[in-house]
KEKE-3310 file (N, C-alpha, C; in steps of 0.2 Angstrom, whole numbers, plus 5000, padded with zeros to 4 digits):
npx = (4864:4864:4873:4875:4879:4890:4903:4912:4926:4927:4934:4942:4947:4956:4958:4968:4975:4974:4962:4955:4957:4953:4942:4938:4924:4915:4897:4892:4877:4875:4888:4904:4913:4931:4941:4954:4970:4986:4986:4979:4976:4969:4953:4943:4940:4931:4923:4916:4911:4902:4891:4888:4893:4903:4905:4911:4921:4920:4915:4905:4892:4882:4868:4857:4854:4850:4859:4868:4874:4884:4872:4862:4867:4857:4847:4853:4855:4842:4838:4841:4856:4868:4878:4893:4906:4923:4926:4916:4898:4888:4875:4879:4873:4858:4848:4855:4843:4838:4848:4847:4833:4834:4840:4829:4822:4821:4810:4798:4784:4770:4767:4766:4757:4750:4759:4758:4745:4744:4740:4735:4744:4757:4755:4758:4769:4778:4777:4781:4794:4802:4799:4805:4819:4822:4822:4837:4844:4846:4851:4863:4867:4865:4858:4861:4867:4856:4847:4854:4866:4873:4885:4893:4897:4910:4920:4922:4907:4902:4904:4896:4883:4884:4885:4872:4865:4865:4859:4848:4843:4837:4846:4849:4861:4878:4888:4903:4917:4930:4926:4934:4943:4952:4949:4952:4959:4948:4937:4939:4937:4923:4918:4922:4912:4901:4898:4901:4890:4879:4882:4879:4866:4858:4860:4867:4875:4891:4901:4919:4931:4945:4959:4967:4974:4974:4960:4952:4957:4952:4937:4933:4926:4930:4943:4948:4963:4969:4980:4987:4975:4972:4968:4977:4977:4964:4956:4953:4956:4968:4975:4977:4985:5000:5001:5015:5012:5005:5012:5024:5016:5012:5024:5032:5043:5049:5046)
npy = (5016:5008:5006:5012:5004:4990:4981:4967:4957:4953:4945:4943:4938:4936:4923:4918:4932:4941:4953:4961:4957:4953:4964:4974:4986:4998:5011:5024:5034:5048:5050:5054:5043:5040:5032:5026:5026:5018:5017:5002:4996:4990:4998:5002:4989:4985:4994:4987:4978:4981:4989:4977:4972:4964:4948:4943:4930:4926:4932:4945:4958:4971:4982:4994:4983:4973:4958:4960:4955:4948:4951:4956:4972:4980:4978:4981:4995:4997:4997:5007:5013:5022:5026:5034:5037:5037:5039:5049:5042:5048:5051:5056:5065:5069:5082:5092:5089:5077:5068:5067:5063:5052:5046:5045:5033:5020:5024:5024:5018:5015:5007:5003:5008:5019:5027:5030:5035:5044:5048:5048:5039:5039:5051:5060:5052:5056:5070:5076:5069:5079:5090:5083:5083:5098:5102:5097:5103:5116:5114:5111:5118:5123:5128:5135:5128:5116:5112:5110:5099:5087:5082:5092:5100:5106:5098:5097:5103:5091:5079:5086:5085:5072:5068:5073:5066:5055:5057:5061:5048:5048:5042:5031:5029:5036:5032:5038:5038:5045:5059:5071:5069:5072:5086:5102:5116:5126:5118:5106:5114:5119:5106:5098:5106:5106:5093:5095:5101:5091:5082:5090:5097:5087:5076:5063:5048:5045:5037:5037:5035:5044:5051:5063:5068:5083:5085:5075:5074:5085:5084:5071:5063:5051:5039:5027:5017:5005:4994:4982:4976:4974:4981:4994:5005:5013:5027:5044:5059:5066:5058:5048:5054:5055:5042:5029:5017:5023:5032:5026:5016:5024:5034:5027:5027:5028:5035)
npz = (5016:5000:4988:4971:4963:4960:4958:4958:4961:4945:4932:4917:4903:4885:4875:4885:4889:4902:4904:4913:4930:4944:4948:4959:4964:4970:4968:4973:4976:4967:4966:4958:4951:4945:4935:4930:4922:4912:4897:4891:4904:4905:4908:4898:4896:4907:4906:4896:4901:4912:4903:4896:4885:4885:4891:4908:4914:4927:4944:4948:4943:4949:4946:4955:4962:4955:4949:4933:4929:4913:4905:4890:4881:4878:4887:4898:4896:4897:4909:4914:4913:4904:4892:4886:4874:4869:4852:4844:4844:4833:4822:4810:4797:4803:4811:4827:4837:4831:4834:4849:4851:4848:4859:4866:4864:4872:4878:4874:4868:4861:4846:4826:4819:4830:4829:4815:4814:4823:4836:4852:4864:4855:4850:4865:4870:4860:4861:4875:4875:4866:4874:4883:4877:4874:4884:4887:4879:4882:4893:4890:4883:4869:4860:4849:4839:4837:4825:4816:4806:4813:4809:4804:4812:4826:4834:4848:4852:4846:4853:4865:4861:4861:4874:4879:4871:4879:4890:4887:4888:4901:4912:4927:4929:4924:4910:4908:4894:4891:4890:4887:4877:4864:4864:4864:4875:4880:4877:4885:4898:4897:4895:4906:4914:4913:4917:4930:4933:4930:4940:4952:4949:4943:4950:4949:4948:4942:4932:4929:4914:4909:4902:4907:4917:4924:4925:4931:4945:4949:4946:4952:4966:4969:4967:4954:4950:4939:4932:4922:4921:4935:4951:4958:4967:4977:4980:4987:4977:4982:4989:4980:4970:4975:4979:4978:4971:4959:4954:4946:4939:4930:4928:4928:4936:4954:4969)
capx = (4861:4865:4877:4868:4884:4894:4907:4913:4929:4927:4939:4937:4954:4953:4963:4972:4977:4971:4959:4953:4960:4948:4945:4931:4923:4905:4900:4887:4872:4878:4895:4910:4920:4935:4943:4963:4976:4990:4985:4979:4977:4959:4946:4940:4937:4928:4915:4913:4907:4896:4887:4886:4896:4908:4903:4915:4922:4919:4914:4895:4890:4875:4866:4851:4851:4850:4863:4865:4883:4879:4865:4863:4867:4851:4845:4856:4853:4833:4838:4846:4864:4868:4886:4895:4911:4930:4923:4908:4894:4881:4873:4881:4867:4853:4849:4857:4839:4837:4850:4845:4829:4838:4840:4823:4819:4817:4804:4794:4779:4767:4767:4768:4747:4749:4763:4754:4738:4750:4736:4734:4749:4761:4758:4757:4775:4785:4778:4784:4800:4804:4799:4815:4825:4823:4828:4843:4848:4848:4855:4871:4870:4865:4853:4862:4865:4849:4843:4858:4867:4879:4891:4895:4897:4914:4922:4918:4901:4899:4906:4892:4878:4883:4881:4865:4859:4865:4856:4840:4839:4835:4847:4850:4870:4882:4897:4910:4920:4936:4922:4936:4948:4953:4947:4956:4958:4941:4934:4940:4934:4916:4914:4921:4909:4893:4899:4901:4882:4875:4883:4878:4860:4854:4862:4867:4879:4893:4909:4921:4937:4949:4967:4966:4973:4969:4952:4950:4958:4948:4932:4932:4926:4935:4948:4951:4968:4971:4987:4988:4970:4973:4967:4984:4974:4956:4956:4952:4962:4976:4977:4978:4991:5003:5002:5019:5011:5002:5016:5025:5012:5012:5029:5038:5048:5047:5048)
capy = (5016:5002:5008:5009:4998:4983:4977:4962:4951:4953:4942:4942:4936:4934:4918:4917:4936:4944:4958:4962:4952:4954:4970:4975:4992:5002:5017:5027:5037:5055:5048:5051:5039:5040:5022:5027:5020:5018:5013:4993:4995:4986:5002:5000:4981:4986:4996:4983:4973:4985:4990:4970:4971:4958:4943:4942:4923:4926:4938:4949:4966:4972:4988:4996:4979:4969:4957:4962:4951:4945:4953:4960:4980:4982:4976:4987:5004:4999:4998:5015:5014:5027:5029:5039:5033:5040:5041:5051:5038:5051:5051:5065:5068:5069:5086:5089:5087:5072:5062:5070:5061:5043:5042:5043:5027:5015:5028:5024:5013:5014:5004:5007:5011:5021:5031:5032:5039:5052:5049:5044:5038:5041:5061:5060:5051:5061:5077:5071:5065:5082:5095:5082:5086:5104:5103:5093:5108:5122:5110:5110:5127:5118:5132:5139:5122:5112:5111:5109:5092:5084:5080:5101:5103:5106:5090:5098:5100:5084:5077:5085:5079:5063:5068:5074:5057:5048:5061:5060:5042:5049:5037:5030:5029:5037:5030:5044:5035:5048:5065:5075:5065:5076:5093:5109:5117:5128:5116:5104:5117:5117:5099:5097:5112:5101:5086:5096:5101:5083:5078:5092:5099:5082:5071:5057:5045:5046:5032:5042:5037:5049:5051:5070:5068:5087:5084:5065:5077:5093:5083:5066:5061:5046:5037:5018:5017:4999:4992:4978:4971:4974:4989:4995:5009:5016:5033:5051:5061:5068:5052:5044:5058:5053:5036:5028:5014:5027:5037:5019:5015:5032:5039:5020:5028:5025:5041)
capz = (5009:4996:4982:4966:4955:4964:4953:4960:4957:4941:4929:4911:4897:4879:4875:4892:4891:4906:4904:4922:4935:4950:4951:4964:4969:4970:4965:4977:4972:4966:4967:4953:4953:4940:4934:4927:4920:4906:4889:4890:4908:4907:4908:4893:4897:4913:4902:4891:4906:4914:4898:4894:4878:4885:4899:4912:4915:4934:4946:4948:4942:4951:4946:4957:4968:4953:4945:4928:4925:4906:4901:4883:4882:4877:4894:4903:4894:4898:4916:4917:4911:4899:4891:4881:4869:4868:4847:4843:4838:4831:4815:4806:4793:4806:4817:4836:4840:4828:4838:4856:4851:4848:4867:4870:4862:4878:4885:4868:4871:4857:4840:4821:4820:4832:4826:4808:4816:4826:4840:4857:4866:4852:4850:4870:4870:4856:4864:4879:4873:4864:4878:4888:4873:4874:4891:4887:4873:4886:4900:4886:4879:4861:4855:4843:4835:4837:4821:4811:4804:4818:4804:4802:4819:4830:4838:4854:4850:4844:4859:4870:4859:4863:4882:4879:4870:4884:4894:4886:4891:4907:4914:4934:4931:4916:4912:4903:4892:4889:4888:4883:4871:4858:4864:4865:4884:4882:4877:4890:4902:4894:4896:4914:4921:4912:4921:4936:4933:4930:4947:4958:4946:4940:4955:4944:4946:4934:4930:4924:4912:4907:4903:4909:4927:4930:4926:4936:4951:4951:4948:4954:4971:4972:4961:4957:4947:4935:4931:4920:4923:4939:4956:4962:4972:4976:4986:4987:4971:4985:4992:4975:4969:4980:4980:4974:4965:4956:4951:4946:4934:4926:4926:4927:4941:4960:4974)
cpx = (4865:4868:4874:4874:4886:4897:4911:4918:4927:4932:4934:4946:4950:4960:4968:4977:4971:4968:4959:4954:4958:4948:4938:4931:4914:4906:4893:4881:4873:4884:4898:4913:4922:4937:4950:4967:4981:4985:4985:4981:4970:4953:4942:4936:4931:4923:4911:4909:4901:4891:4884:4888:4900:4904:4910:4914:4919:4919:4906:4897:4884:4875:4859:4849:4848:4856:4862:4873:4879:4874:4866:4862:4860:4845:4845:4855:4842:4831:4842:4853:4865:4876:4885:4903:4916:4928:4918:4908:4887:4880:4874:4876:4862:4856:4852:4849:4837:4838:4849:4838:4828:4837:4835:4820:4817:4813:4798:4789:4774:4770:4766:4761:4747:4753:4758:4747:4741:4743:4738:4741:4757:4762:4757:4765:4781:4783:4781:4793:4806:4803:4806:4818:4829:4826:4836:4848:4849:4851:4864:4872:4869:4861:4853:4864:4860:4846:4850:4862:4873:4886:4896:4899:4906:4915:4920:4913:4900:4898:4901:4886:4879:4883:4876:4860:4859:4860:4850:4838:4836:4838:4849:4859:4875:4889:4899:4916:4926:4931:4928:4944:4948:4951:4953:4955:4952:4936:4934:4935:4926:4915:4915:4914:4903:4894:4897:4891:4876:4876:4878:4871:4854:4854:4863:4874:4884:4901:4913:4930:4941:4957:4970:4967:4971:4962:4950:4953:4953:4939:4927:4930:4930:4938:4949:4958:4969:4978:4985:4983:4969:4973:4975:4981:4971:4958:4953:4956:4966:4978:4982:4985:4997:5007:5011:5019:5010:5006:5020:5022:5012:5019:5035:5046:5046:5048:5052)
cpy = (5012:5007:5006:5006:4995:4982:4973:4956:4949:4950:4942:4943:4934:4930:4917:4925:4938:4950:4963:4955:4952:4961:4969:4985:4993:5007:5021:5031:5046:5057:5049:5049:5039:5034:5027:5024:5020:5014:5006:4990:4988:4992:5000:4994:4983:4991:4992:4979:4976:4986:4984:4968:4962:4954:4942:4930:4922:4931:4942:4955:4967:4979:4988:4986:4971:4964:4955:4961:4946:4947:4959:4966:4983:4985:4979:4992:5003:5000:5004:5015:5016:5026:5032:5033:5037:5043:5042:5046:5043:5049:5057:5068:5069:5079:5084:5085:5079:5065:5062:5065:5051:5041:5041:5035:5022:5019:5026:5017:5010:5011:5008:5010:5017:5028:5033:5038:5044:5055:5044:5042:5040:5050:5059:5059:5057:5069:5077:5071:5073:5088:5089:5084:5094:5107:5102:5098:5115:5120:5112:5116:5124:5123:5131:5133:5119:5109:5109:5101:5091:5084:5087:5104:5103:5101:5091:5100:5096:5080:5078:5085:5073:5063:5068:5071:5052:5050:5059:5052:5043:5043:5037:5030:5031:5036:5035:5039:5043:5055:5067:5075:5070:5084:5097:5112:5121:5126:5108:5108:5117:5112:5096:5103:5110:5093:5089:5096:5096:5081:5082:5095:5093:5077:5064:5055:5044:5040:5035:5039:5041:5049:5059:5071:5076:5085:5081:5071:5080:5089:5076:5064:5055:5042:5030:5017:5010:5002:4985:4972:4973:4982:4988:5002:5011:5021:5040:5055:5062:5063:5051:5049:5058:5049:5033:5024:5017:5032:5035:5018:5022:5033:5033:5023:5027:5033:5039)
cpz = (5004:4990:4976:4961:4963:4954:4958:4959:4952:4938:4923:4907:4891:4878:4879:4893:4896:4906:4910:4925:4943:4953:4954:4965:4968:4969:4970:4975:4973:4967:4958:4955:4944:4937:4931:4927:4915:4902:4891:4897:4910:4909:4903:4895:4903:4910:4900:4895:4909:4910:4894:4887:4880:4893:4901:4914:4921:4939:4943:4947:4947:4950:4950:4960:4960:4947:4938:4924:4917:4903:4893:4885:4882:4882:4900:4902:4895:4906:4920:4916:4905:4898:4884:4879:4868:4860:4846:4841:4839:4824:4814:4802:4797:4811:4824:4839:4839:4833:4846:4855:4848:4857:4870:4870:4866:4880:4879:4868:4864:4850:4832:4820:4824:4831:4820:4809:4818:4833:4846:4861:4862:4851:4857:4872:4867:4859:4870:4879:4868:4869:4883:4884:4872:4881:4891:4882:4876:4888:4896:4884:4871:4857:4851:4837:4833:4832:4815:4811:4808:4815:4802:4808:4823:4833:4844:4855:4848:4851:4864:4867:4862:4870:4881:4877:4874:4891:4893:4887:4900:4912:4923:4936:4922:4917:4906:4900:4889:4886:4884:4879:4867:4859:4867:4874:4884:4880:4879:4896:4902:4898:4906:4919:4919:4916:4928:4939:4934:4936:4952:4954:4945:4947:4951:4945:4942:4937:4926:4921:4909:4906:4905:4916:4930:4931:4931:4942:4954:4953:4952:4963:4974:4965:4961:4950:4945:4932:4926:4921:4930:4946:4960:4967:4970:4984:4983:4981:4976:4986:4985:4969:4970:4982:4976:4969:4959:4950:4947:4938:4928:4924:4926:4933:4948:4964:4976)
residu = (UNK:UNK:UNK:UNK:UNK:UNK:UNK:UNK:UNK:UNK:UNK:UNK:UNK:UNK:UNK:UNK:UNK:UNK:UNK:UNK:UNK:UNK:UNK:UNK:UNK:UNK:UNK:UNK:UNK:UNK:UNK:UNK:UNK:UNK:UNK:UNK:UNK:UNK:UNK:UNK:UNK:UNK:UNK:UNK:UNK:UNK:UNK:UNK:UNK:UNK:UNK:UNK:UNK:UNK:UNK:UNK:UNK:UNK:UNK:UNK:UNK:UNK:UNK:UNK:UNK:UNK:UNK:UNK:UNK:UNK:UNK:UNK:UNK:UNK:UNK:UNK:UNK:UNK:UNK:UNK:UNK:UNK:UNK:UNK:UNK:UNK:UNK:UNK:UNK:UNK:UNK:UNK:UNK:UNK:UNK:UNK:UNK:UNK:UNK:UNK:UNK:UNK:UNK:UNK:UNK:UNK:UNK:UNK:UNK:UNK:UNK:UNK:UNK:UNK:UNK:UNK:UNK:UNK:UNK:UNK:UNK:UNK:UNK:UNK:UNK:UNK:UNK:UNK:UNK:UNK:UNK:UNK:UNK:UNK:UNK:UNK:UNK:UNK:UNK:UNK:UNK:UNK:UNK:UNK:UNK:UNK:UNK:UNK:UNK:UNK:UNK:UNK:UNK:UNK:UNK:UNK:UNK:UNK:UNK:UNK:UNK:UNK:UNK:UNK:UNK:UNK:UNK:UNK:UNK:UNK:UNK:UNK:UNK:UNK:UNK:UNK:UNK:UNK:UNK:UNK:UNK:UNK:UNK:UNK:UNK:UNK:UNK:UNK:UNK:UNK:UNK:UNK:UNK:UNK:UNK:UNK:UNK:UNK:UNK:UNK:UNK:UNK:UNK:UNK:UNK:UNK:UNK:UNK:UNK:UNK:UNK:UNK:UNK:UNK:UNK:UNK:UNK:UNK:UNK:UNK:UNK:UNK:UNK:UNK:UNK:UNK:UNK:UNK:UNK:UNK:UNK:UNK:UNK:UNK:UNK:UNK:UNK:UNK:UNK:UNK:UNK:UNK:UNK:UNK:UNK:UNK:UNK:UNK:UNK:UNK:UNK:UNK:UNK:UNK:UNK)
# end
């Protein structure tokens, strides 16, 4: 079965600093894969290219058998690539439902007419588009919020809104960009035990950065470690545990 990502000798600098430096890997279907690294290791960078924010100088992306190196984000969140962001980007003055109901938007077919009338294909979609969101409010546990203003909400609540918008794209692959930056330990546990749910309930590929190595340990089925732009090792979390490069880049010591 054909891996539904290829990332591919991938190079990309900004005025002769190297960002990524041929990094390569794939990402399998129902596969977490982690990416890790010190601070200004190039993860980030390696987002920016999959989601089409940044064009890589050299080197292919292919998603679902399609190369989608250069393509506007837009392009890519239409063909199934969902992410999430180290800083909330919700709209604080809107309902959880409100912004649960931003992710639909590519599933949204009908015009402004058809809107205004609140017939035919447009009530058929939004009705549609809000029985997924109600699924996506239980799937998180969001009841008891739902209806209140994002901007009131606990940072760890906020946080799993923004899964839940990335969710409601009903996407083919989510990249995690640092889910549980800033949260407290039970509310780290939270959000790892909804990840764990989206791999093995939804079956959904997920790309996961984090600086949380229990977390990248516990839930990770395989690990790709960057260094300075560059893959210092791709393995199993024990493997990758172990590794002395890994340890090196981390801890700036050797075994």
């Amino acid at each position: 079965m054909s891996p539904i990502l290829q990332f591919e000798d991938v190079h990309l600098a900004f005025a002769g600093v190297k960002a990524i430096a041929g990094v390569s890997f794939e990402v399998g279907e129902k596969e977490l894969f982690a990416v890790i690294g010190p601070n200004g290791a190039g993860k980030t960078s390696i987002f920016n290219v999959l989601s089409g924010v940044y064009k890589p100088q050299s080197g292919r992306v292919r998603f679902l058998d399609n190369d989608i190196t250069g393509l506007k984000p837009h392009r890519i969140a239409a063909m199934g690539m969902a992410r999430t962001f180290q800083n909330v980007e919700l709209f604080a003055n809107l309902t959880v439902l409100d912004n649960l109901m931003l992710g639909r938007h590519h599933h949204l077919r009908y015009g402004s007419l058809a809107a205004i009338a609140w017939l035919g294909r447009a009530r058929r979609e939004e009705i549609e588009g809000r029985r997924r969101v109600e699924e996506i409010v239980d799937f998180l546990e969001l009841e008891q919020w739902r209806k209140q203003s994002v901007g009131l909400l606990p940072y760890g609540v906020r946080k799993r809104v923004e899964l839940g918008r990335a969710l409601a794209m009903e996407p083919k692959l989510l990249l995690l960009d640092e889910p549980v930056a800033g949260m407290n330990l039970e509310e780290t546990e939270d959000m790892a035990r909804y990840i764990l749910d989206i791999r093995d309930e939804l079956h959904l590929p997920m790309i996961l950065v984090e600086h949380d190595m229990g977390l990248v340990m516990d839930l990770a089925d395989r690990v790709m470690v960057v260094d300075f732009g560059q893959t210092i090792a791709t393995g199993l979390p024990a493997e990758i545990q172990h590794d002395p490069e890994v340890i090196r880049a981390y801890l700036g010591v050797t075994q």
